[in-house]
TORTOR-542227 format. One record per residue (C-alpha): x negated, y negated, z negated; residue number from 1. Coordinates in nm, 2 decimals, padded with zeros to 4 digits. Each point is the difference from the previous one (the first is absolute). Example, Ala and Ser with C-alpha at 12.3 -4.5 7.8 and 13.67 -1.06 7.14 Angstrom:
REM TORTOR-542227
node x = -01.23	y = 00.45	z = -00.78	resi = 1
node x = -00.14	y = -00.34	z = 00.07	resi = 2
REM end
This chain:
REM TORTOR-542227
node x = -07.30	y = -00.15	z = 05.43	resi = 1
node x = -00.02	y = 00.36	z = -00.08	resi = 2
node x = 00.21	y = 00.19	z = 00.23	resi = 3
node x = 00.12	y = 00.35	z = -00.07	resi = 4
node x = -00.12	y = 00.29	z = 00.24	resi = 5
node x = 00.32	y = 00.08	z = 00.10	resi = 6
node x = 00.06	y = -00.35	z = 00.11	resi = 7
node x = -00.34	y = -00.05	z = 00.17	resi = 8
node x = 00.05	y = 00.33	z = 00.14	resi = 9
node x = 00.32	y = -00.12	z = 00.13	resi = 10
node x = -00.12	y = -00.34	z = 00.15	resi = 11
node x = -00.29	y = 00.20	z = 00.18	resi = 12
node x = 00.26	y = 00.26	z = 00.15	resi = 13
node x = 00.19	y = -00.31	z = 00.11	resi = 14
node x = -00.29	y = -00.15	z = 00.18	resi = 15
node x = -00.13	y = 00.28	z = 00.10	resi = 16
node x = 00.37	y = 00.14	z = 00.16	resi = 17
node x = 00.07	y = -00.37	z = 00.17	resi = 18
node x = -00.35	y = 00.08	z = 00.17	resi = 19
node x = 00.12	y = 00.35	z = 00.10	resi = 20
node x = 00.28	y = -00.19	z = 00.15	resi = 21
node x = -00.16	y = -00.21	z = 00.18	resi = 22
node x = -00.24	y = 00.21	z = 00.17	resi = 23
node x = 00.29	y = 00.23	z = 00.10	resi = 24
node x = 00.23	y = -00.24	z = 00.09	resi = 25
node x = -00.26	y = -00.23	z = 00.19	resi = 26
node x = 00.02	y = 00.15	z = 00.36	resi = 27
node x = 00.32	y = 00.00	z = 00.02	resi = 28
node x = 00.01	y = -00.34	z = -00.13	resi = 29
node x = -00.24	y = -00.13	z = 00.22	resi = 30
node x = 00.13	y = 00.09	z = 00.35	resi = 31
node x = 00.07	y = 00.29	z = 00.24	resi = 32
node x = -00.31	y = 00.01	z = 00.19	resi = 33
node x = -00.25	y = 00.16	z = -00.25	resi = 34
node x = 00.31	y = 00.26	z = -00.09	resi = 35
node x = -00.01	y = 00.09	z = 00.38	resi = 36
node x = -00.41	y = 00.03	z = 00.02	resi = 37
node x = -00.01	y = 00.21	z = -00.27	resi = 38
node x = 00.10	y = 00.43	z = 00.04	resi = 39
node x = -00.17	y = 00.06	z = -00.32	resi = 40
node x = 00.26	y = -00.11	z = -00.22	resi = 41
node x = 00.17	y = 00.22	z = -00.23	resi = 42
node x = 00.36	y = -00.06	z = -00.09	resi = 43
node x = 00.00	y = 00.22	z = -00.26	resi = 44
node x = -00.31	y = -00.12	z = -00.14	resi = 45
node x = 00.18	y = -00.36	z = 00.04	resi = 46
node x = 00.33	y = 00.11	z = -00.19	resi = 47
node x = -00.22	y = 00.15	z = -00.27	resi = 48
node x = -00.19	y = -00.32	z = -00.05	resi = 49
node x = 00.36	y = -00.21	z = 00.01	resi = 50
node x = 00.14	y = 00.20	z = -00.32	resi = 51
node x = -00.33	y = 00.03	z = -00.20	resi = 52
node x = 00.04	y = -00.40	z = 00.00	resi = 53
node x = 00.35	y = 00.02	z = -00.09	resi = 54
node x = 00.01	y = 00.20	z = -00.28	resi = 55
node x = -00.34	y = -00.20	z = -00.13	resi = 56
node x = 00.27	y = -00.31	z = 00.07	resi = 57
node x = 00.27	y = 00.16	z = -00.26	resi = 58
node x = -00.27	y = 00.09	z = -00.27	resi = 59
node x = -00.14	y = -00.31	z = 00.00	resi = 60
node x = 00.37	y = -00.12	z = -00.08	resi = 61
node x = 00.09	y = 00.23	z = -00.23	resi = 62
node x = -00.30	y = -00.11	z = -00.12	resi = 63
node x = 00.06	y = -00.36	z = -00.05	resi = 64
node x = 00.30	y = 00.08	z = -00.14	resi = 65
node x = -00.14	y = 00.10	z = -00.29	resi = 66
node x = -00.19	y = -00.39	z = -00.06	resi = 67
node x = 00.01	y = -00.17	z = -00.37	resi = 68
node x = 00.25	y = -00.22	z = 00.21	resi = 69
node x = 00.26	y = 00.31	z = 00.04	resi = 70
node x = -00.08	y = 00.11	z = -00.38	resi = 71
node x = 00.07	y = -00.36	z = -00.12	resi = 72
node x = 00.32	y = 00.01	z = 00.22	resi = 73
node x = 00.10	y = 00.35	z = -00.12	resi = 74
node x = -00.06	y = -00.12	z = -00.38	resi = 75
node x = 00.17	y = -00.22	z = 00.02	resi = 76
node x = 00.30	y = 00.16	z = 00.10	resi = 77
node x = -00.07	y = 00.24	z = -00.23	resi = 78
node x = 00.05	y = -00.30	z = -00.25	resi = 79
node x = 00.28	y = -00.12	z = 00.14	resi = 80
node x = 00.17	y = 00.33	z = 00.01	resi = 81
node x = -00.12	y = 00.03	z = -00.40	resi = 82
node x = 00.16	y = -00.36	z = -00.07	resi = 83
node x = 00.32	y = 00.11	z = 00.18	resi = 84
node x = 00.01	y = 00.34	z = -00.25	resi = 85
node x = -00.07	y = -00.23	z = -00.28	resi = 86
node x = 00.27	y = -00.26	z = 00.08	resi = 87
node x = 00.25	y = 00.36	z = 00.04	resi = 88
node x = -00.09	y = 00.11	z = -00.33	resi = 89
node x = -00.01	y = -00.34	z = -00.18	resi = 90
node x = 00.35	y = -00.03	z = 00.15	resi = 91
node x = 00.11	y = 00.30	z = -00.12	resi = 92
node x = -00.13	y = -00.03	z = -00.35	resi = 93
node x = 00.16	y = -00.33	z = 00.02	resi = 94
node x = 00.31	y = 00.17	z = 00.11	resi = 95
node x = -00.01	y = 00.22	z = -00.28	resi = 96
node x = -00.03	y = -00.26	z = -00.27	resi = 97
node x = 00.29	y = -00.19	z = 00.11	resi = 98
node x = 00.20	y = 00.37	z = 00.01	resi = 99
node x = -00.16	y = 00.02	z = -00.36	resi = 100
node x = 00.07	y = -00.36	z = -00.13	resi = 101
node x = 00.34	y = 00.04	z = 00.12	resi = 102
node x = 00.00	y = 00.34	z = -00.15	resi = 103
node x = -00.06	y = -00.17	z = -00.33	resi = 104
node x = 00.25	y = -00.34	z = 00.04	resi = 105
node x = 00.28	y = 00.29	z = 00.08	resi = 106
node x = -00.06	y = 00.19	z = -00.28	resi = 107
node x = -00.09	y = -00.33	z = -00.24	resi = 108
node x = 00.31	y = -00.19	z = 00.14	resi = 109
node x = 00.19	y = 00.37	z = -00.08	resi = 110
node x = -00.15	y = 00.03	z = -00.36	resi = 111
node x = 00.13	y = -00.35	z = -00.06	resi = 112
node x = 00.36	y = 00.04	z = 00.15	resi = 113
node x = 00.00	y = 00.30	z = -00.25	resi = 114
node x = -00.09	y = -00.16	z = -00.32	resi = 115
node x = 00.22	y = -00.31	z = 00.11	resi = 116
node x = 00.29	y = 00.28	z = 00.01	resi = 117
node x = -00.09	y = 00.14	z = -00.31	resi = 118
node x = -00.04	y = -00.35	z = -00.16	resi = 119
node x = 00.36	y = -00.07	z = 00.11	resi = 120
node x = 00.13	y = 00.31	z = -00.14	resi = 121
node x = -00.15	y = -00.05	z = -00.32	resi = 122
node x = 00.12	y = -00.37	z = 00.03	resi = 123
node x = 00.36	y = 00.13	z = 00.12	resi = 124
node x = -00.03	y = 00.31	z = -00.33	resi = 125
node x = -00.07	y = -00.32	z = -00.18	resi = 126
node x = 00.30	y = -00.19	z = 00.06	resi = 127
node x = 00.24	y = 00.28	z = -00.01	resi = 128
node x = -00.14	y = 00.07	z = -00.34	resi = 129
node x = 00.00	y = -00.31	z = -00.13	resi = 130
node x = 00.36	y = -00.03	z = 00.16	resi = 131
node x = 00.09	y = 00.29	z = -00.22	resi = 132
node x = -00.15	y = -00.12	z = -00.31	resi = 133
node x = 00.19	y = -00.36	z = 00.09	resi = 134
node x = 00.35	y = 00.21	z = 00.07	resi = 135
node x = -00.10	y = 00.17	z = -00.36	resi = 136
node x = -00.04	y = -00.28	z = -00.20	resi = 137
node x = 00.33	y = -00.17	z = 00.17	resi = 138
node x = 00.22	y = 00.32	z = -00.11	resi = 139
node x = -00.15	y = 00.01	z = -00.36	resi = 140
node x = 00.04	y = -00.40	z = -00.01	resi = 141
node x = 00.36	y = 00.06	z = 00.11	resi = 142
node x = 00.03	y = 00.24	z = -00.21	resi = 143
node x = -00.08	y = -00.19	z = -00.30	resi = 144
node x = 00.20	y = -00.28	z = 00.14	resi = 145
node x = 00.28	y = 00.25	z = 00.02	resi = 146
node x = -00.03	y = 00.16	z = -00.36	resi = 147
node x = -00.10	y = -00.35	z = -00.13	resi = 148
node x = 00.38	y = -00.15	z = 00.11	resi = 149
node x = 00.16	y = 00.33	z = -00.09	resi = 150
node x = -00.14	y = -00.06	z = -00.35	resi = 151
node x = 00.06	y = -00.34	z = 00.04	resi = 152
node x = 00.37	y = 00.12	z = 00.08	resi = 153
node x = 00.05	y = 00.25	z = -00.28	resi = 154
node x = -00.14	y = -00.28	z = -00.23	resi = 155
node x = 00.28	y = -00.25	z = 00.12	resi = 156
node x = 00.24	y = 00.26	z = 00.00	resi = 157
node x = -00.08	y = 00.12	z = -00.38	resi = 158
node x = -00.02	y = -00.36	z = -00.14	resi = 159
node x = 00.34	y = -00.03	z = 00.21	resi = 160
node x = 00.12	y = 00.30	z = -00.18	resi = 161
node x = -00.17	y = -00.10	z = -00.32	resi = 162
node x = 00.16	y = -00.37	z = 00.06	resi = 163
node x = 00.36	y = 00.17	z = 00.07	resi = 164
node x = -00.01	y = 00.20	z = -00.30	resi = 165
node x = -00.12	y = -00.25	z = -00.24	resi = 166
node x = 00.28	y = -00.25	z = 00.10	resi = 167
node x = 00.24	y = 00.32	z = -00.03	resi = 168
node x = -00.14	y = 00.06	z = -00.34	resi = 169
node x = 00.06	y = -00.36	z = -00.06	resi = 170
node x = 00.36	y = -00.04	z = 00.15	resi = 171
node x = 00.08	y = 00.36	z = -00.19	resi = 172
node x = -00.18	y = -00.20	z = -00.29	resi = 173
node x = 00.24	y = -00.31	z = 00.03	resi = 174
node x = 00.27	y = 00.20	z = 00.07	resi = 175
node x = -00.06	y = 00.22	z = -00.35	resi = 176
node x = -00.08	y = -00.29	z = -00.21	resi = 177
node x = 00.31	y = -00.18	z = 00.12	resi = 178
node x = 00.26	y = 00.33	z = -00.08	resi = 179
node x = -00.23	y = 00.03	z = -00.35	resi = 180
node x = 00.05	y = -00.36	z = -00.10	resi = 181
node x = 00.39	y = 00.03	z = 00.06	resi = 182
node x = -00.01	y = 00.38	z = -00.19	resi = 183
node x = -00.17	y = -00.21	z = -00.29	resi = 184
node x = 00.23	y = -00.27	z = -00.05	resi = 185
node x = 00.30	y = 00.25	z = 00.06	resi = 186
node x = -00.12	y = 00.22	z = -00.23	resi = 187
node x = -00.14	y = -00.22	z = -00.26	resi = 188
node x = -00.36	y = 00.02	z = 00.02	resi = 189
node x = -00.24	y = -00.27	z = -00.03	resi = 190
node x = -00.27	y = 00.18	z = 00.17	resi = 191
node x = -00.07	y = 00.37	z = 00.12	resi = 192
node x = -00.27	y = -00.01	z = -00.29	resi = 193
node x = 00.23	y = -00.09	z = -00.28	resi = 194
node x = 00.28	y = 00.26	z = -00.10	resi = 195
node x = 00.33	y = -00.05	z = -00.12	resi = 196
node x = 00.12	y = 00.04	z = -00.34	resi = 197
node x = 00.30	y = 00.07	z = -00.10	resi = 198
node x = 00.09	y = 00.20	z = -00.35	resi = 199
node x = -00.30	y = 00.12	z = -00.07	resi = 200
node x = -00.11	y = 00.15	z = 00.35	resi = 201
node x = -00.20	y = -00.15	z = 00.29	resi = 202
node x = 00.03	y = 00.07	z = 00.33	resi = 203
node x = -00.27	y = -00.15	z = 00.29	resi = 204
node x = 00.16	y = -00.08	z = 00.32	resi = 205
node x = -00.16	y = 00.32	z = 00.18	resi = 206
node x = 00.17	y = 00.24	z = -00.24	resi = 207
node x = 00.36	y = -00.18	z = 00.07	resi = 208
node x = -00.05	y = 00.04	z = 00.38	resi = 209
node x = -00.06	y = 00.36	z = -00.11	resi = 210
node x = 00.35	y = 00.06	z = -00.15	resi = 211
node x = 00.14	y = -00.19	z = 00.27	resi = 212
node x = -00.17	y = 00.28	z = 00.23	resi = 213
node x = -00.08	y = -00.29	z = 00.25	resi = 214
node x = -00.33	y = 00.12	z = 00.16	resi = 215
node x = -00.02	y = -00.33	z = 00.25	resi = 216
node x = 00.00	y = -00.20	z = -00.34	resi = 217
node x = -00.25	y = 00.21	z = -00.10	resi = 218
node x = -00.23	y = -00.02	z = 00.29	resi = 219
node x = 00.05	y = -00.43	z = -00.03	resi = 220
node x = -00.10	y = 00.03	z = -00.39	resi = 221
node x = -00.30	y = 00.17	z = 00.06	resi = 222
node x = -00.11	y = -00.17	z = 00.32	resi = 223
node x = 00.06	y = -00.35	z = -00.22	resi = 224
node x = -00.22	y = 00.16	z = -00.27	resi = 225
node x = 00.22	y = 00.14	z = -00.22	resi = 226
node x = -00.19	y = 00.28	z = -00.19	resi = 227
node x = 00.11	y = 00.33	z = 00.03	resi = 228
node x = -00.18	y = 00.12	z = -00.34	resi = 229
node x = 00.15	y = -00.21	z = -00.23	resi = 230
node x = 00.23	y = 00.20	z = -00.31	resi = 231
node x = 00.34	y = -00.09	z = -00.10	resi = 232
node x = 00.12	y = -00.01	z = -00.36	resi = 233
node x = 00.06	y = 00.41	z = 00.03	resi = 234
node x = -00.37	y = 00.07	z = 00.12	resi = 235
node x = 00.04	y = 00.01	z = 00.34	resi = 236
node x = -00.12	y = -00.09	z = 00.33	resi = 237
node x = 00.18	y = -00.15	z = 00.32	resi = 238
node x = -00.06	y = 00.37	z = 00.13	resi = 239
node x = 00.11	y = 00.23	z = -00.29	resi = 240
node x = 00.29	y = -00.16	z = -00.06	resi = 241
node x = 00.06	y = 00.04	z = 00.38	resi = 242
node x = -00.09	y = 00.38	z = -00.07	resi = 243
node x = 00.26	y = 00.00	z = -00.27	resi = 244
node x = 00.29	y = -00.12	z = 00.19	resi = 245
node x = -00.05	y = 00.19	z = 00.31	resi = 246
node x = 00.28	y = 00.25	z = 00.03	resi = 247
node x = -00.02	y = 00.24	z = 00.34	resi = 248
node x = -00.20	y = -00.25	z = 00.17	resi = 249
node x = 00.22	y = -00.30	z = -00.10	resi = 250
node x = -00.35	y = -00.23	z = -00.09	resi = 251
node x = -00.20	y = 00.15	z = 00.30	resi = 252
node x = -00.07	y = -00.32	z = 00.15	resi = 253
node x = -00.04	y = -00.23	z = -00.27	resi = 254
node x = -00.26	y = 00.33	z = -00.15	resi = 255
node x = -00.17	y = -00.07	z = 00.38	resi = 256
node x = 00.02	y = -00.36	z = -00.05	resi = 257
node x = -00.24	y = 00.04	z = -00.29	resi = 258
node x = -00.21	y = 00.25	z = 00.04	resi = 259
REM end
């Protein structure tokens, strides 16, 4: 309802320019005869006129160009144009979130490849340690195994040996007893503890070996218990009467035999 001055200003220009116009243009308009009756015209006066109009014309819509109808249409471009920079940056912040979430899975997914390795390492150090321990426990239980049978062994073998020589000691045993008993009853003993008598001297089986310088009868005597301290009528023991006799070595043996 209120119009500015400029446009009102405008609007009158424009009227007032279309009656300019028409004033100017009218005789020619209207027909040659009143051009012909007339010698006072002017053409310059007439051009002058023609482009006063004009420019009034172009003012005027320069003018209008400037109505709430061109602001609206310019703001609104304006808007648009702000929207389109919006959507741009939105996008491109958008664009650099995805850059940074993928930033992060690449690094995450990197950090996790990397403690899965170093789990497996430590699971891998694991085994091969424990495959160690396993290999040392197998050699010390083999080695036990082994100096478990080779005691086992030397235990056989020593209650072989023991076994061998206690049946040698018996058969040597036998063997003496057997040449003792037929000594005895050649010899006229009852027993190698009781001696002989004969005219007022006694003599034990050991000490008549002696003078028969027969060391294996010796050896037999003693290993069937014949005692090698016992005294004959004279005093003297198996040995010193042994002692006695020995002439250069002659008694050696039997000396040996009871020693």
């Amino acid at each position: 309802w209120l119009k500015p001055f400029w446009l009102k200003q405008g609007i009158f220009l424009h009227h007032s320019s279309n009656r300019l116009a028409s004033r100017s243009l009218t005789p020619a308009v209207m027909g040659q005869s009143e051009c012909k009756g007339l010698s006072t015209s002017d053409a310059t006066t007439d051009t002058v006129k023609v482009n006063v109009g004009v420019t009034l014309l172009a003012d005027a819509a320069g003018a209008a160009q400037t109505s709430p109808k061109h602001q609206a249409a310019e703001e609104q471009l304006r808007c648009r144009e702000e929207e389109v920079k919006e959507k741009q940056l939105q996008q491109e912040r958008e664009e650099e979130e995805r850059r940074r979430q993928k930033a992060e899975e690449q690094q995450r997914l990197e950090r996790e490849r990397a403690e899965e390795q170093l789990r497996l390492e430590h699971v891998r150090a694991a085994e091969a340690q424990a495959r160690e321990e396993q290999c040392l426990r197998e050699k010390a239980e083999l080695a036990e195994c082994e100096v478990a049978e080779r005691v086992t062994a030397e235990e056989a073998t020593r209650r072989a040996e023991d076994e061998r020589k206690r049946a040698a000691e018996e058969q040597a045993r036998k063997e003496a007893q057997e040449k003792v008993d037929v000594f005895l009853k050649a010899k006229g003993f009852k027993t190698m503890s009781m001696p002989r008598t004969s005219c007022f001297t006694a003599s034990y089986p050991l000490h008549v070996a002696v003078q028969e310088n027969n060391a294996g009868l010796v050896s037999a005597l003693l290993l069937s218990g014949a005692d090698k301290k016992v005294k004959n009528s004279t005093g003297k023991t198996p040995l010193e009467a042994a002692e006695k006799l020995n002439k250069k070595g002659s008694h050696a043996a039997v000396m040996v035999a009871l020693g």
